[in-house]
Phi, psi and omega in degrees: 000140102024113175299300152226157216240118211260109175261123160237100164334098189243175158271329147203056179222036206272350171261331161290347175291299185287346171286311222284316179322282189322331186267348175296302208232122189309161173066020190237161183189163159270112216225034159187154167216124178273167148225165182276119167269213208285348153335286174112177035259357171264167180299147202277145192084334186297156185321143161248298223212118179226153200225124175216169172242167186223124196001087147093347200243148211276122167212142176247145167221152201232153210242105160233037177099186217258342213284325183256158166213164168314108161248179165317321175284044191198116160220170191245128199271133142252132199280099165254158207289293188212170191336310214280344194262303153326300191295333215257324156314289198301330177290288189296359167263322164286333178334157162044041179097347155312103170335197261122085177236206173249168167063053173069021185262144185204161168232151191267175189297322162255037159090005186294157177245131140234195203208096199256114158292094174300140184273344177288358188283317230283344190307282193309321168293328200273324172355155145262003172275103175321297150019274224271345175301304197300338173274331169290306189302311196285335176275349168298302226280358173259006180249146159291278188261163203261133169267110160324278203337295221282005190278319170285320167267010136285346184294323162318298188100000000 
């Protein structure tokens, strides 16, 4: 077990979130759902607490009402291998009402932020020919979802 746990706050979707995750990403599954009993604060039986993983790493998400929402300042960064993994993310996380932001950020249908990474981007910001960093950052910075190539030919000059 994970020392820490990534908690996400839906108001009453926190299972259909977590469904829609698991099909996204290999190695991922769901793997516990609490419910509320005659307590509350949700209606007894309903979903409270559903506990899944996302390729290998641990997350609960929680049905707790209306009162929190998602912002930008909180996102889940995925690092992707090449072009097809990034496109096949960024279609199924914008899908059904998913947002669209910039430099590769994005929001999913229940307001969560991510962020789909290419690993050659973070490879190309890290350079040490500062030059060819600084060309990358500015060609990121005119894409919404990040296109390898044009990432490459800049690196290019």
């Amino acid at each position: 077990m994970q020392k820490i746990t990534t908690f996400l706050w839906y108001d009453d979707r926190a299972e259909e979130a977590a469904a829609f995750y698991t099909t996204l990403f290999p190695d991922s599954r769901i793997t516990g759902t609490t419910r509320y009993g005659a307590t509350g604060p949700g209606p007894a039986g309903s979903v409270m607490t559903v506990r899944f993983e996302l390729a290998g790493r641990e997350y609960v998400a929680l049905n707790g009402g209306p009162e929190f929402h998602f912002t930008e300042a909180i996102s889940l960064q995925v690092t992707c291998e090449d072009q097809r993994e990034v496109d096949h993310l960024w279609a199924g996380l914008t899908a059904d009402g998913g947002e669209e932001g910039p430099c590769g950020w994005l929001k999913d249908r229940y307001g969560l932020s991510w962020q789909i990474t290419p690993r050659v981007l973070l490879d190309l910001i890290a350079d040490e020919d500062r030059a060819k960093a600084s060309r990358v950052v500015a060609a990121m910075l005119r894409m919404r979802k990040i296109e390898i190539q044009p990432l490459l030919d800049a690196a290019k000059g």
